[in-house]
C-alpha positions in Angstrom: 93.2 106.9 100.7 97.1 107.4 101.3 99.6 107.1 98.4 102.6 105.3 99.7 104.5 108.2 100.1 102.1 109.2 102.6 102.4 105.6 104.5 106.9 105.3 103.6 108.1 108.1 105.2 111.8 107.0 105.4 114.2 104.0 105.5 115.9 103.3 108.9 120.0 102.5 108.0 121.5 101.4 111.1 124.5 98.4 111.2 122.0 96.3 112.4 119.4 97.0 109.4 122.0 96.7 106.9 123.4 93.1 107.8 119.3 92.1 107.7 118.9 93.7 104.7 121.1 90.6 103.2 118.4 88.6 104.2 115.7 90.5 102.8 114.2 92.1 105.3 114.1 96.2 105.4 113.0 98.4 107.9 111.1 101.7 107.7 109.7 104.1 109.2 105.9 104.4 108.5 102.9 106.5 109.3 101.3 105.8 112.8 98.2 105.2 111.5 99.2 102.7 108.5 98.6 98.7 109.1 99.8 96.0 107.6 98.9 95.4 104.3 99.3 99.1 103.8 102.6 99.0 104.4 103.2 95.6 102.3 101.2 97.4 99.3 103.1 100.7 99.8 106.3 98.9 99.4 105.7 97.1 96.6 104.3 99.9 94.7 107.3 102.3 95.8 110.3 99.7 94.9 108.5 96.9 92.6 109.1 93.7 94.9 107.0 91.2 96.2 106.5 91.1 99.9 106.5 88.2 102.1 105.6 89.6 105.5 105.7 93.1 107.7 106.1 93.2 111.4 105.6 96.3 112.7 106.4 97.5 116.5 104.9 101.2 118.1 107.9 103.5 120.1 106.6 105.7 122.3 108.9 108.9 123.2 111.0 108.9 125.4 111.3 111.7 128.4 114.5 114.2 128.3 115.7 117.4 130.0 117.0 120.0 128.2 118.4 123.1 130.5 116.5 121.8 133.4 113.1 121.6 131.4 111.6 118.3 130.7 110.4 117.2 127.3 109.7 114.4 125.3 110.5 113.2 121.8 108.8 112.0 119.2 106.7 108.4 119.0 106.6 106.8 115.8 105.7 103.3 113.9 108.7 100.9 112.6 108.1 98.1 110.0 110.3 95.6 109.1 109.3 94.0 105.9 110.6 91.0 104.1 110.6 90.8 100.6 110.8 87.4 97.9 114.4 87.2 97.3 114.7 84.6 94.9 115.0 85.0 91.2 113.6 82.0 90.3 111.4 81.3 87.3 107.2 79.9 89.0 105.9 76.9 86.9 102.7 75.6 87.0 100.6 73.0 84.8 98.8 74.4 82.7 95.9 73.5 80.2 96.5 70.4 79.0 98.6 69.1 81.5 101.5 71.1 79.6 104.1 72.8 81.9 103.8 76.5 81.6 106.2 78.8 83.2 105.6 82.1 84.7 108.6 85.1 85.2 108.7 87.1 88.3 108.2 90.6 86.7 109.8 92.2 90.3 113.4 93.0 91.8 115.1 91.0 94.5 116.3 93.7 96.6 116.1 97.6 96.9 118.9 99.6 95.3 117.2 102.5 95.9 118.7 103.9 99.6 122.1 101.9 99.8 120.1 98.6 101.1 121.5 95.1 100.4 125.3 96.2 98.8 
């Protein structure tokens, strides 16, 4: 089984990620073998949030020529994930049809590579 260090390899911080980023959704760079819910689980393991969904897209390398020799670069995996970004308190009805409320015990946003600010 892969820790989620092994499936989060590194954050993707483009202009484009940042101004979705205010809407929750953060983009990463993952292992090419990882699905879904291993990314979703990674993610909320690593930075303590709740996540929504993950879309994920494959890149395949692309050819280049350096001094007249043709090569190719690398292929990796890309996840976008969107995280629960409201702080609001769950209630539910509980036992006796008394109103019992339930705090979110995770963030709202990751702090943790410059995301969101």
């Amino acid at each position: 089984m892969n820790t989620p260090y092994d499936v989060i390899l590194k954050p993707v911080i483009t202009e484009k990620t940042m101004t979705i980023a205010a809407e929750g959704k953060y983009t990463f760079i993952v292992a090419p073998d990882a699905d879904k819910t291993e990314i979703g689980k990674a993610v909320e393991k690593l930075f303590d949030v709740k996540v929504i969904g993950v879309n994920v897209a494959n890149y395949d390398g692309k050819t280049k020529r350096l001094r007249n020799k043709p090569g190719k670069t690398a292929s990796f995996k890309k996840a976008v994930v969107t995280i629960d970004t409201e702080g609001a308190e769950a209630s539910y009805t509980g036992k006796g049809g008394k109103a019992v409320k339930s705090g979110k015990k995770y963030k709202t946003s990751i702090e943790e590579f410059g995301f969101g600010q």
